[in-house]
MDTraj code that builds the backbone (N, CA, C; nanometers):
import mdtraj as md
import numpy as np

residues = "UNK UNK UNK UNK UNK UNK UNK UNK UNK UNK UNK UNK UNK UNK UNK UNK UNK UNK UNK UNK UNK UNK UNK UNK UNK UNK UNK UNK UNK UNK UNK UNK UNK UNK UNK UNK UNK UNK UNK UNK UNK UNK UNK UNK UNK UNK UNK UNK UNK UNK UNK UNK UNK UNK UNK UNK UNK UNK UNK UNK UNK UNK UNK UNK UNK UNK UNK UNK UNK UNK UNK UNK UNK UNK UNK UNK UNK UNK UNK UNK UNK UNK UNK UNK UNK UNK UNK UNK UNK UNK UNK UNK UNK UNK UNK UNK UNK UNK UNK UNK UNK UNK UNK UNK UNK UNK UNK UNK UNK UNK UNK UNK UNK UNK UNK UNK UNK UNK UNK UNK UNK UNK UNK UNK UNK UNK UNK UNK UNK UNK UNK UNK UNK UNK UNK UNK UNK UNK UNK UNK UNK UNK UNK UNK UNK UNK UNK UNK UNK UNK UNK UNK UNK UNK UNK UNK UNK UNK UNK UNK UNK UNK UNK UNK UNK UNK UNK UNK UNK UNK UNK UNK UNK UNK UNK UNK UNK UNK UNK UNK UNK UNK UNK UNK UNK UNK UNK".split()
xyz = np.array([
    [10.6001, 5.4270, 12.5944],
    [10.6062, 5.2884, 12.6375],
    [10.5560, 5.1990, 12.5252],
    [10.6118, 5.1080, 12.4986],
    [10.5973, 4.9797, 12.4151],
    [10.5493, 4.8368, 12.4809],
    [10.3842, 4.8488, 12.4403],
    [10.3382, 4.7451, 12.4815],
    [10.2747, 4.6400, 12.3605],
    [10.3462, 4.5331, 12.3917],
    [10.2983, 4.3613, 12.3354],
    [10.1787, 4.3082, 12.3829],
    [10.1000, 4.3330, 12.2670],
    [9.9285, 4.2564, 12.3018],
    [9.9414, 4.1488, 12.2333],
    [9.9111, 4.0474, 12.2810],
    [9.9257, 3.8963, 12.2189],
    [9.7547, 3.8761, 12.1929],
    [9.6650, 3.8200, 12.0715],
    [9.5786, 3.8097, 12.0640],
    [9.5052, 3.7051, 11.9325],
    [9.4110, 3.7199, 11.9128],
    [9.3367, 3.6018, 11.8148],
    [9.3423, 3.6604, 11.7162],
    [9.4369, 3.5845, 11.6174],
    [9.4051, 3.6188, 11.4551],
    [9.2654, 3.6674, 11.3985],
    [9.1747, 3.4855, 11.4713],
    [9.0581, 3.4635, 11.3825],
    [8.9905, 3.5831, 11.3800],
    [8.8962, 3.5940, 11.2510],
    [8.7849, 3.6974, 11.2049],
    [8.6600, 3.6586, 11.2698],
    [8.6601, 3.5211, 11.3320],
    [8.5020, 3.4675, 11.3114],
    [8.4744, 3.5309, 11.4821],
    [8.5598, 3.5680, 11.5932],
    [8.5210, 3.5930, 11.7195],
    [8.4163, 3.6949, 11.7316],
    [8.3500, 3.6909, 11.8490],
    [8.2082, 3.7714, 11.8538],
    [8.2591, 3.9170, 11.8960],
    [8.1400, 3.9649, 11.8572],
    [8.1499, 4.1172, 11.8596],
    [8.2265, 4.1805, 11.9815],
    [8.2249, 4.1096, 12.0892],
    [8.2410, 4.1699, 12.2620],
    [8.3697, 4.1801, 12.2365],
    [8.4401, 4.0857, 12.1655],
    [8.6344, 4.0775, 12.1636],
    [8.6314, 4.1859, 12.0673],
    [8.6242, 4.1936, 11.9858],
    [8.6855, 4.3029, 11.8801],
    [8.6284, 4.4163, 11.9540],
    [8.5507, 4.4577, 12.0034],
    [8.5080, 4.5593, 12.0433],
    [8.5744, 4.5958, 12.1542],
    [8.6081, 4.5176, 12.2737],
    [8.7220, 4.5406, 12.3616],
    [8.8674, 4.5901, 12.3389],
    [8.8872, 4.4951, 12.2232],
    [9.0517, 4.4757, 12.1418],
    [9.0161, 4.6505, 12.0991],
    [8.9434, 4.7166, 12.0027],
    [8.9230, 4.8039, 11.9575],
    [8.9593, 4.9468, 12.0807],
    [8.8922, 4.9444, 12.1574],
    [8.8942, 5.0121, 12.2823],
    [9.0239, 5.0486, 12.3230],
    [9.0901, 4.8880, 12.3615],
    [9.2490, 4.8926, 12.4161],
    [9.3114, 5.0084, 12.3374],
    [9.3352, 4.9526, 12.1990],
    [9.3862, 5.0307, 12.0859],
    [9.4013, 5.2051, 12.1461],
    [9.2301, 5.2439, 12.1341],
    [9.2370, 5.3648, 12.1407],
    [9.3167, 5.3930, 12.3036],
    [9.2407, 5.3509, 12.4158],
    [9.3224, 5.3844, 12.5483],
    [9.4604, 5.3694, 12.5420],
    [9.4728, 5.2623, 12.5029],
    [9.6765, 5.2794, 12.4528],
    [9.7611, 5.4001, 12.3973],
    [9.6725, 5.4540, 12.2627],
    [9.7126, 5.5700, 12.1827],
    [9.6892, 5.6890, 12.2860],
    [9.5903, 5.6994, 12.3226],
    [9.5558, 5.7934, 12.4442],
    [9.7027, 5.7939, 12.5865],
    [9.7318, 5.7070, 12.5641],
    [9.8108, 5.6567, 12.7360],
    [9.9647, 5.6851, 12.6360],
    [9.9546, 5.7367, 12.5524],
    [10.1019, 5.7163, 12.4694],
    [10.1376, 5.5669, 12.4540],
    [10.0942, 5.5004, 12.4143],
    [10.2000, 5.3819, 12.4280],
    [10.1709, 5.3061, 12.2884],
    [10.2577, 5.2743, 12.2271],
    [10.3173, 5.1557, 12.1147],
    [10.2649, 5.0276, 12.1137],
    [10.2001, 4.9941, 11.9648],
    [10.1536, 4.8451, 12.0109],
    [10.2443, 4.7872, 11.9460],
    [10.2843, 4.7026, 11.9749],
    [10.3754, 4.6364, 11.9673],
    [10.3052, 4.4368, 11.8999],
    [10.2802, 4.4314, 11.8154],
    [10.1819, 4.3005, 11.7930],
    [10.2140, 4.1834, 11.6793],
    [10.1783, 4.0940, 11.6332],
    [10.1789, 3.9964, 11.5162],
    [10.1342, 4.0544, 11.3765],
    [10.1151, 4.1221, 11.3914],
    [10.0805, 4.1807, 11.3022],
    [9.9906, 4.1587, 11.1958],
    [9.8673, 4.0869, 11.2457],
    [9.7787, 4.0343, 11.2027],
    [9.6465, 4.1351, 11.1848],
    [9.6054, 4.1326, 11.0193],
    [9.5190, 4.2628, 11.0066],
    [9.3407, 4.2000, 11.0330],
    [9.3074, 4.0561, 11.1151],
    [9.1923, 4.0406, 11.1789],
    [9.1726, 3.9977, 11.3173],
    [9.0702, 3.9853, 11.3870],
    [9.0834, 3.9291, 11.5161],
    [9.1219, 4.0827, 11.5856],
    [9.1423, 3.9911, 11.6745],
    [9.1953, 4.0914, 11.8147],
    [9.3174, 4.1458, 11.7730],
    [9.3995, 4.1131, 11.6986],
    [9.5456, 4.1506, 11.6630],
    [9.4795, 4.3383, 11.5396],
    [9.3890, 4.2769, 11.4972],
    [9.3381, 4.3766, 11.3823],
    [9.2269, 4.4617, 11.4165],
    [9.2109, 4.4443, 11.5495],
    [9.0566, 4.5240, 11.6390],
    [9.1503, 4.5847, 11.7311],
    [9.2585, 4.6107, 11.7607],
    [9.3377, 4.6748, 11.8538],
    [9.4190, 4.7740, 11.7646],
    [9.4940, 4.7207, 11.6336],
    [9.5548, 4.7905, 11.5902],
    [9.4629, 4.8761, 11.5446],
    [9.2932, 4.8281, 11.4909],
    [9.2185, 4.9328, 11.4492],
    [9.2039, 5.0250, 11.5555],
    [9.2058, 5.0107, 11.6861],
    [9.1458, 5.1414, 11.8129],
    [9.2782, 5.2341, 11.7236],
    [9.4284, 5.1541, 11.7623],
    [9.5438, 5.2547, 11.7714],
    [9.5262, 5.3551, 11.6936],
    [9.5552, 5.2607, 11.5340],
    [9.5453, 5.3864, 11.4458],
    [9.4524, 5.4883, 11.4533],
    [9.2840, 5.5116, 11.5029],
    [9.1905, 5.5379, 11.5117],
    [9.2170, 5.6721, 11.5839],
    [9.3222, 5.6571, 11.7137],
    [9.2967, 5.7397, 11.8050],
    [9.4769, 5.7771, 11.7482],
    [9.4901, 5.7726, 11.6920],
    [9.6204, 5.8018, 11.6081],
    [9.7569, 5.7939, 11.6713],
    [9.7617, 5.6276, 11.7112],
    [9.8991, 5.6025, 11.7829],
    [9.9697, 5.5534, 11.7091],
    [10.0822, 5.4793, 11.7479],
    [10.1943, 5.4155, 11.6827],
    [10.1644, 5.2828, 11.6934],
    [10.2503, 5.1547, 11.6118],
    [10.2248, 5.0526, 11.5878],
    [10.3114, 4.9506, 11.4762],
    [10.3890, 4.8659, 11.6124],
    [10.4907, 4.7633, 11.5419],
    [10.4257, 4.6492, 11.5431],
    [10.4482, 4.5973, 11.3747],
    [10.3793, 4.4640, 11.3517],
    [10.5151, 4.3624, 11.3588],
    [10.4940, 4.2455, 11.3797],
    [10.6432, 4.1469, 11.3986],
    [10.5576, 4.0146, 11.3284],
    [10.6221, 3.9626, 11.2106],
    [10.5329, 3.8916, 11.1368],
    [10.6335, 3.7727, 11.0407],
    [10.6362, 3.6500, 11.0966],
    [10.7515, 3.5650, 11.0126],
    [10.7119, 3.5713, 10.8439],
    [10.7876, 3.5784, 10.7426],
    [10.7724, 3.6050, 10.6051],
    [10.6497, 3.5185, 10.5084],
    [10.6498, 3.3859, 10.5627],
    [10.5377, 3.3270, 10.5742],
    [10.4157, 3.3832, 10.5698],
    [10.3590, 3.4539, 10.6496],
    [10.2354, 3.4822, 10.6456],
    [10.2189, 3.6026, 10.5993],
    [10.3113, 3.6212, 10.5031],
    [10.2698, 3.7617, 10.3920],
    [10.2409, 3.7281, 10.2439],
    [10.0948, 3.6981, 10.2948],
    [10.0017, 3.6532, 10.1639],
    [9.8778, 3.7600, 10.2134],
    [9.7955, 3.7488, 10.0799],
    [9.7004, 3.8639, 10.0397],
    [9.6141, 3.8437, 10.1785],
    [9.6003, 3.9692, 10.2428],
    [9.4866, 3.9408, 10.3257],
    [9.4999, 3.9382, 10.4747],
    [9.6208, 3.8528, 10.4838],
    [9.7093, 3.8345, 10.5986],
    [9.7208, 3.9220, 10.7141],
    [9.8558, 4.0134, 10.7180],
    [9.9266, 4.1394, 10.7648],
    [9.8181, 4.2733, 10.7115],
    [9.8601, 4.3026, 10.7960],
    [9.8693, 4.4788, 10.8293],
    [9.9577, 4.5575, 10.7974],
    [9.9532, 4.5834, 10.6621],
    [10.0429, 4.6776, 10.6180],
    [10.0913, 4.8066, 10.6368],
    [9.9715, 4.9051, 10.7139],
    [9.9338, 5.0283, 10.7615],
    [10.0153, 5.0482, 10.9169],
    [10.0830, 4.9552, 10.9237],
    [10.1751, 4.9983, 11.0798],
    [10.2561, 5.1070, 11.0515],
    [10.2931, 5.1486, 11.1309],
    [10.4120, 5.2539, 11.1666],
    [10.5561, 5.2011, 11.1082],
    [10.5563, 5.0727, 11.2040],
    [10.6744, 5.0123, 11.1152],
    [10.6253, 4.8580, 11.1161],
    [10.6995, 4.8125, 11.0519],
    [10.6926, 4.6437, 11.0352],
    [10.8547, 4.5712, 11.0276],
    [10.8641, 4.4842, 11.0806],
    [10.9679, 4.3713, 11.0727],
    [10.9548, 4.2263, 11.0089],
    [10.9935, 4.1991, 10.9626],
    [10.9917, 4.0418, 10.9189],
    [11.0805, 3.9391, 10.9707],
    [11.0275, 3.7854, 11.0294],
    [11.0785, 3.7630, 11.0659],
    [11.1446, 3.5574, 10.9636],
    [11.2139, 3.4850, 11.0038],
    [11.2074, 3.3924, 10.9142],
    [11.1071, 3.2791, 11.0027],
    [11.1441, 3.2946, 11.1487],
    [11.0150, 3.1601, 11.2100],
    [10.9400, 3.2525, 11.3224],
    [10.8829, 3.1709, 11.3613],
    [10.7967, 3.2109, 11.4950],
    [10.8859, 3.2492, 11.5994],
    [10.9494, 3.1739, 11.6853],
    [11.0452, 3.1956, 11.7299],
    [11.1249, 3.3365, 11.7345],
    [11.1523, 3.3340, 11.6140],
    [11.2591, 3.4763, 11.5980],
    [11.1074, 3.5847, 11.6174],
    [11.0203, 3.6066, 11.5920],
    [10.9294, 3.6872, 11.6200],
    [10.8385, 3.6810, 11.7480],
    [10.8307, 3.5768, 11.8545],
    [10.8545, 3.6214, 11.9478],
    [10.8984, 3.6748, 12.0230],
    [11.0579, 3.6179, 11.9554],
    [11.1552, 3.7125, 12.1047],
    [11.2201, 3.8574, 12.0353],
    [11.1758, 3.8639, 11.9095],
    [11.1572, 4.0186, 11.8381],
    [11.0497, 4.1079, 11.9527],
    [10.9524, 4.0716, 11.9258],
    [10.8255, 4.0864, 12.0403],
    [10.8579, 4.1184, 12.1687],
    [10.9069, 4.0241, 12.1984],
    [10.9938, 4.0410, 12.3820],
    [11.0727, 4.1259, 12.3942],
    [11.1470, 4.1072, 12.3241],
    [11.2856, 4.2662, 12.3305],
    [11.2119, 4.3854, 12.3245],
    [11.1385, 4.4235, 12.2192],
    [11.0765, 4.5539, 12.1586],
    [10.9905, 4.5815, 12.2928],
    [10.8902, 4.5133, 12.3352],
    [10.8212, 4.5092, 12.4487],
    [10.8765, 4.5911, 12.6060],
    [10.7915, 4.7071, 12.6296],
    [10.7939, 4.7153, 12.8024],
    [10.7177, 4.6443, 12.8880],
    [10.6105, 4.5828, 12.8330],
    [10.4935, 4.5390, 12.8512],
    [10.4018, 4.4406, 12.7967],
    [10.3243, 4.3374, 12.8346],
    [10.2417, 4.2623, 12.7580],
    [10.1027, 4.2659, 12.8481],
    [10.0229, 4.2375, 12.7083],
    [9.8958, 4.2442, 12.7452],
    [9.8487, 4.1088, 12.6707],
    [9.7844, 3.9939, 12.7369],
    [9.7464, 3.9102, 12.6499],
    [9.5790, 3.9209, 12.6356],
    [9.5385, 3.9114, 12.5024],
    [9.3975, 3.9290, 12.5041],
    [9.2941, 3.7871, 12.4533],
    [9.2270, 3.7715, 12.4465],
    [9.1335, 3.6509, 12.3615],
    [9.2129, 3.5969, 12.2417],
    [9.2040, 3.4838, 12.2507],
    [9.3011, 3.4059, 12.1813],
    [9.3236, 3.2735, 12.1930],
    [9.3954, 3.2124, 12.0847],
    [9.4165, 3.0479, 12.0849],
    [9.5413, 3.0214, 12.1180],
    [9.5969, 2.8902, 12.0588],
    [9.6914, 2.8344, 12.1309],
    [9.8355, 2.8974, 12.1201],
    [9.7769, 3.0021, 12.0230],
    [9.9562, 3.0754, 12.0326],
    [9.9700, 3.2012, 12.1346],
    [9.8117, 3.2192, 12.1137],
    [9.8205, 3.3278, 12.2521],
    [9.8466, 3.2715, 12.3792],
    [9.8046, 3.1475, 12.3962],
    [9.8710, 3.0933, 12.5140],
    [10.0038, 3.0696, 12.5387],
    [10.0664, 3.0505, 12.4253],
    [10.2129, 3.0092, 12.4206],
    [10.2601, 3.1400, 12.4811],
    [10.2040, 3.2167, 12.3583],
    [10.3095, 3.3654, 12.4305],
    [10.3028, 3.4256, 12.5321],
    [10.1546, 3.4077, 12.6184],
    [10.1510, 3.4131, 12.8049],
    [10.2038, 3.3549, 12.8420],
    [10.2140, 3.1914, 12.8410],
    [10.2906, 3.1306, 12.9412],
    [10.4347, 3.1677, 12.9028],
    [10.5075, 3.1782, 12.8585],
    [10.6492, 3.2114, 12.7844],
    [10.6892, 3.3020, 12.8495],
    [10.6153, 3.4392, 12.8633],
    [10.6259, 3.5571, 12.9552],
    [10.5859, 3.4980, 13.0867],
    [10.4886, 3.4184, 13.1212],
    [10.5074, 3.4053, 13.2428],
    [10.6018, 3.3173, 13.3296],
    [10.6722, 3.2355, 13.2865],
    [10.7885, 3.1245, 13.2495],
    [10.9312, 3.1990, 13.3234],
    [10.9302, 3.3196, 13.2140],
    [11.0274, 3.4180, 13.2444],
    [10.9986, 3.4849, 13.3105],
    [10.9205, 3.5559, 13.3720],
    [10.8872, 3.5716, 13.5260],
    [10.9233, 3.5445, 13.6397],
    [10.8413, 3.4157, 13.6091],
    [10.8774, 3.3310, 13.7359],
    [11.0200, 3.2754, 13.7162],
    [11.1013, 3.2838, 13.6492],
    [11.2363, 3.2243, 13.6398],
    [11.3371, 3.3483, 13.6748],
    [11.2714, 3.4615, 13.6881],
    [11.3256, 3.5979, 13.6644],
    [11.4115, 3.6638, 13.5731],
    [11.3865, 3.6238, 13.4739],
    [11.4341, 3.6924, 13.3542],
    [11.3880, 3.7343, 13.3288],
    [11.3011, 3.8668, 13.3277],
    [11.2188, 3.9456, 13.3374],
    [11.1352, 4.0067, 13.3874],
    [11.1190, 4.1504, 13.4425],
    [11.0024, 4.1859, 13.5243],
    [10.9669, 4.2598, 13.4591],
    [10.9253, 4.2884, 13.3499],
    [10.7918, 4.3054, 13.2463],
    [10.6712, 4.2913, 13.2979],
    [10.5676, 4.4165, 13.3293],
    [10.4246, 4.3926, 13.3420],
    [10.3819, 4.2963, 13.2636],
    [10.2599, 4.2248, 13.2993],
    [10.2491, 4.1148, 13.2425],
    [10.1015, 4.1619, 13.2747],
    [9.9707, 4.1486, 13.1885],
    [9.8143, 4.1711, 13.2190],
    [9.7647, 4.0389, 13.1129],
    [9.6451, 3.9783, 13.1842],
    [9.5499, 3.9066, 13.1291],
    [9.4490, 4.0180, 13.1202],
    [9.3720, 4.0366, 12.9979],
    [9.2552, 4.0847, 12.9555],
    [9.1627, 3.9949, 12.9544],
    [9.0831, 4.0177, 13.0681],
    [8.9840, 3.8843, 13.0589],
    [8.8727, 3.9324, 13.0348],
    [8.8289, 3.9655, 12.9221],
    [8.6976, 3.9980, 12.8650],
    [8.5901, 3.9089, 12.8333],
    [8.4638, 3.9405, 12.9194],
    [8.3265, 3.8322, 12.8993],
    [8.3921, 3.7102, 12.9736],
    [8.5251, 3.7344, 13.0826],
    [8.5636, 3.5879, 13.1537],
    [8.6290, 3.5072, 13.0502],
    [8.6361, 3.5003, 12.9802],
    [8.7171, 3.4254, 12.8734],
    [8.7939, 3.3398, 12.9353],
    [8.9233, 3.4184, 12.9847],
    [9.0425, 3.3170, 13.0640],
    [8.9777, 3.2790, 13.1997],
    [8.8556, 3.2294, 13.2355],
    [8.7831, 3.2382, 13.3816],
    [8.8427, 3.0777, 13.3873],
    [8.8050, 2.9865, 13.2905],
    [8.8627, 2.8098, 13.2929],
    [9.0485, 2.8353, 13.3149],
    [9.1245, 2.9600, 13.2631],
    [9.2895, 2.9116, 13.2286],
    [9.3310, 2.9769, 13.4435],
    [9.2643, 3.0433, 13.4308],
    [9.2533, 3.1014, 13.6017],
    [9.2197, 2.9765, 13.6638],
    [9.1195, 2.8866, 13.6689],
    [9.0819, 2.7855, 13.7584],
    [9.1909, 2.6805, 13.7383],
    [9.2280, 2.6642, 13.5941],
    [9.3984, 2.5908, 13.6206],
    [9.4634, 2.5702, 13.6919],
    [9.4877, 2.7458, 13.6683],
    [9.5928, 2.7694, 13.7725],
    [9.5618, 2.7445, 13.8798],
    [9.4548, 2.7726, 13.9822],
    [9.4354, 2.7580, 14.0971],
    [9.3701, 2.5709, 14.1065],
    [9.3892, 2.5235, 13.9893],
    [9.4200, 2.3768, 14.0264],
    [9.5631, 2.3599, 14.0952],
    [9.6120, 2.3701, 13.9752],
    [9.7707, 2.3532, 14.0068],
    [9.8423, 2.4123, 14.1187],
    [9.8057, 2.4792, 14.1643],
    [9.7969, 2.5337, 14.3521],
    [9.8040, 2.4745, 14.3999],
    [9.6677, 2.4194, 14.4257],
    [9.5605, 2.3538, 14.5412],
    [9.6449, 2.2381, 14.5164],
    [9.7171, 2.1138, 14.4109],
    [9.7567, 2.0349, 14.4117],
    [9.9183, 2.0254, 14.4237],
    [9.9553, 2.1643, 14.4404],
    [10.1025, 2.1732, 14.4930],
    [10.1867, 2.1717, 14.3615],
    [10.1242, 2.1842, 14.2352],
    [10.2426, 2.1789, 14.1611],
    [10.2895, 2.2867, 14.1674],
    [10.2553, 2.4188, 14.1706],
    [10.2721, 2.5716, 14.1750],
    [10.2330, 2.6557, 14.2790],
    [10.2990, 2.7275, 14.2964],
    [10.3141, 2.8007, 14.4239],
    [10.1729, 2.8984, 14.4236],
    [10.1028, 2.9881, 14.4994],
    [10.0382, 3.0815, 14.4843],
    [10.0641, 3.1919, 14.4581],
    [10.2420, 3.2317, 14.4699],
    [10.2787, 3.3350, 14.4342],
    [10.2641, 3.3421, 14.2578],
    [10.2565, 3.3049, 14.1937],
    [10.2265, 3.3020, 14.0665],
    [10.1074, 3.4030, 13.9924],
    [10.0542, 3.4503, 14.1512],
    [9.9784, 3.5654, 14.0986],
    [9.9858, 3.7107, 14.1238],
    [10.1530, 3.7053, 14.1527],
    [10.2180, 3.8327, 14.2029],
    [10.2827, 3.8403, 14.0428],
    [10.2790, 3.7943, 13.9336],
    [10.3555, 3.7775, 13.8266],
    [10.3129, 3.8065, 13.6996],
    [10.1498, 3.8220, 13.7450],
    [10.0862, 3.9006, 13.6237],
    [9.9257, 3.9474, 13.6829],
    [9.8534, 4.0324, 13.6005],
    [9.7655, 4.1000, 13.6938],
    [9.6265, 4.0678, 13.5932],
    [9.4846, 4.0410, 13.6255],
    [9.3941, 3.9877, 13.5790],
    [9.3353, 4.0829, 13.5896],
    [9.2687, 4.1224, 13.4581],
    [9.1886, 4.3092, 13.4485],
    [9.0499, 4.2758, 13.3553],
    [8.9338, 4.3152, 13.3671],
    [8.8965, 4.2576, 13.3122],
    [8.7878, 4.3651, 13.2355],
    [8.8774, 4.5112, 13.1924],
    [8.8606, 4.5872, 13.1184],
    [8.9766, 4.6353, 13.0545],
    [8.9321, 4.7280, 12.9197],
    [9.0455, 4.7400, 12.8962],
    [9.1245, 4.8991, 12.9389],
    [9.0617, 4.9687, 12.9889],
    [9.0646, 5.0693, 13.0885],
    [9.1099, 5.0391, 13.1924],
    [9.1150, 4.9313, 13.2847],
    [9.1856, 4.8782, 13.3706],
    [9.3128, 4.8183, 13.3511],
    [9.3507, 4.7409, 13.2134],
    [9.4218, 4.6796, 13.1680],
    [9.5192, 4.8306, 13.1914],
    [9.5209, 4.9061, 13.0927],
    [9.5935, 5.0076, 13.0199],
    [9.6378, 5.1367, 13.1770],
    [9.5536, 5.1208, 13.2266],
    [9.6014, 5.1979, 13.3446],
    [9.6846, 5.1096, 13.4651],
    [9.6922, 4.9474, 13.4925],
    [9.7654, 4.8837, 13.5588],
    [9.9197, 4.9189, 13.4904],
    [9.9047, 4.9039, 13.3448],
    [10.0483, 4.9400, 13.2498],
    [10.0987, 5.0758, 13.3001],
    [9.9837, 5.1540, 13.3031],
    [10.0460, 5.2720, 13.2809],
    [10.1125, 5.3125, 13.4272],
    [10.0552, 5.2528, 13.5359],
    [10.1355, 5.2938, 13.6620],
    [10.2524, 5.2042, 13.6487],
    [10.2408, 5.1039, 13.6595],
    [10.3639, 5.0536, 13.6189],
    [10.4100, 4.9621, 13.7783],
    [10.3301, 4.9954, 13.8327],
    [10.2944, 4.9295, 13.9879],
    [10.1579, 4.8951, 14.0399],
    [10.1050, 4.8510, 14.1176],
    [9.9863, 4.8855, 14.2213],
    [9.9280, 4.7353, 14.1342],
    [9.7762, 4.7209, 14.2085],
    [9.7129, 4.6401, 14.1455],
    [9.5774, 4.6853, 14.0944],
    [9.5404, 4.6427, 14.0063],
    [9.3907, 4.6808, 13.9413],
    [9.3070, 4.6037, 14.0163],
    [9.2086, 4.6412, 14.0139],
    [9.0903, 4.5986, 14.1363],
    [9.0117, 4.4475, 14.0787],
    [9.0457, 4.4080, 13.9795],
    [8.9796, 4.2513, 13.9315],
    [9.1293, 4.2027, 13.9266],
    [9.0739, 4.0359, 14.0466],
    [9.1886, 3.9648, 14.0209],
    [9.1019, 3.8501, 13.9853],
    [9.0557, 3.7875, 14.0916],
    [8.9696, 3.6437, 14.0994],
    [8.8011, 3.6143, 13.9762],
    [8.8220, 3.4992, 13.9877],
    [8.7076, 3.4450, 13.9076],
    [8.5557, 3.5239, 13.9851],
])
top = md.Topology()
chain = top.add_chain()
for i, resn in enumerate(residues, 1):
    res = top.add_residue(resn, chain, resSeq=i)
    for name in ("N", "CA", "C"):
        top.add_atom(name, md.element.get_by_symbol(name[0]), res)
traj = md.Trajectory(xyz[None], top)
């Protein structure tokens, strides 16, 4: 199985994220499954691919040509693709993908949750979909949502559409059944 972890470039995040991101990695390689990522060699993108390789899995980086400057990418994948924009390496990402996992992250990690969740709810896709909510992180993007509920812009079914785990042992085993629910949903 080929799973898409969407996550934080930055280097500067605290120890608890990389150390989670790190974890996934290995439970992934353990669970058989493909990371599938940006291919970014710090952050959560570079603390996950470090578990993979670690526990000696596989690993597709998807990376627009742009950001192959010194330092950047992750050269050590399994395989790598290049792409010319963002765009084309998202939906590189999406295709390659059985699965997404979004982890700690900024505004592109948000892009690429809501995007998957977009297509979801539009049904163009029923792709597992997991929030990794480590140390609560996404605990404010959850109360959003359950703004946007409570005020009728969005339905409540919206949480039949992706599953809130808030390990990464939980994360990786919701994937791996491929059904059921993991036992953390709510704030």
């Amino acid at each position: 199985m080929r799973v898409c972890v969407y996550g934080a470039s930055s280097s500067r995040i605290a120890p608890v994220y990389k150390e989670a991101g790190r974890e996934l990695g290995i439970l992934m390689a353990d669970a058989d499954m493909t990371l599938i990522f940006g291919g970014g060699q710090t952050g959560m993108m570079g603390a996950v691919l470090d578990g993979i390789q670690a526990a000696g899995g596989d690993s597709i980086g998807v990376s627009p040509r742009f950001f192959d400057v010194d330092g950047v990418l992750a050269k050590s994948c399994t395989e790598f693709y290049f792409t010319e924009t963002m765009r084309q390496r998202k939906q590189m990402m999406e295709e390659l993908a059985d699965a997404f996992i979004m982890t700690p992250g900024s505004i592109g990690t948000y892009e690429e949750f809501f995007e998957i969740l977009t297509l979801k709810q539009l049904k163009q896709t029923d792709k597992p979909l997991v929030v990794l909510n480590t140390n609560g992180f996404f605990d404010p993007m959850i109360q959003m949502l359950t703004n946007a509920i409570e005020q009728d812009f969005l339905g409540d079914y919206i949480w039949e559409l992706f599953e809130i785990c808030d390990t990464p042992r939980k994360a990786v085993d919701w994937i791996g059944q491929g059904s059921g629910k993991a036992e953390t949903r709510a704030l």
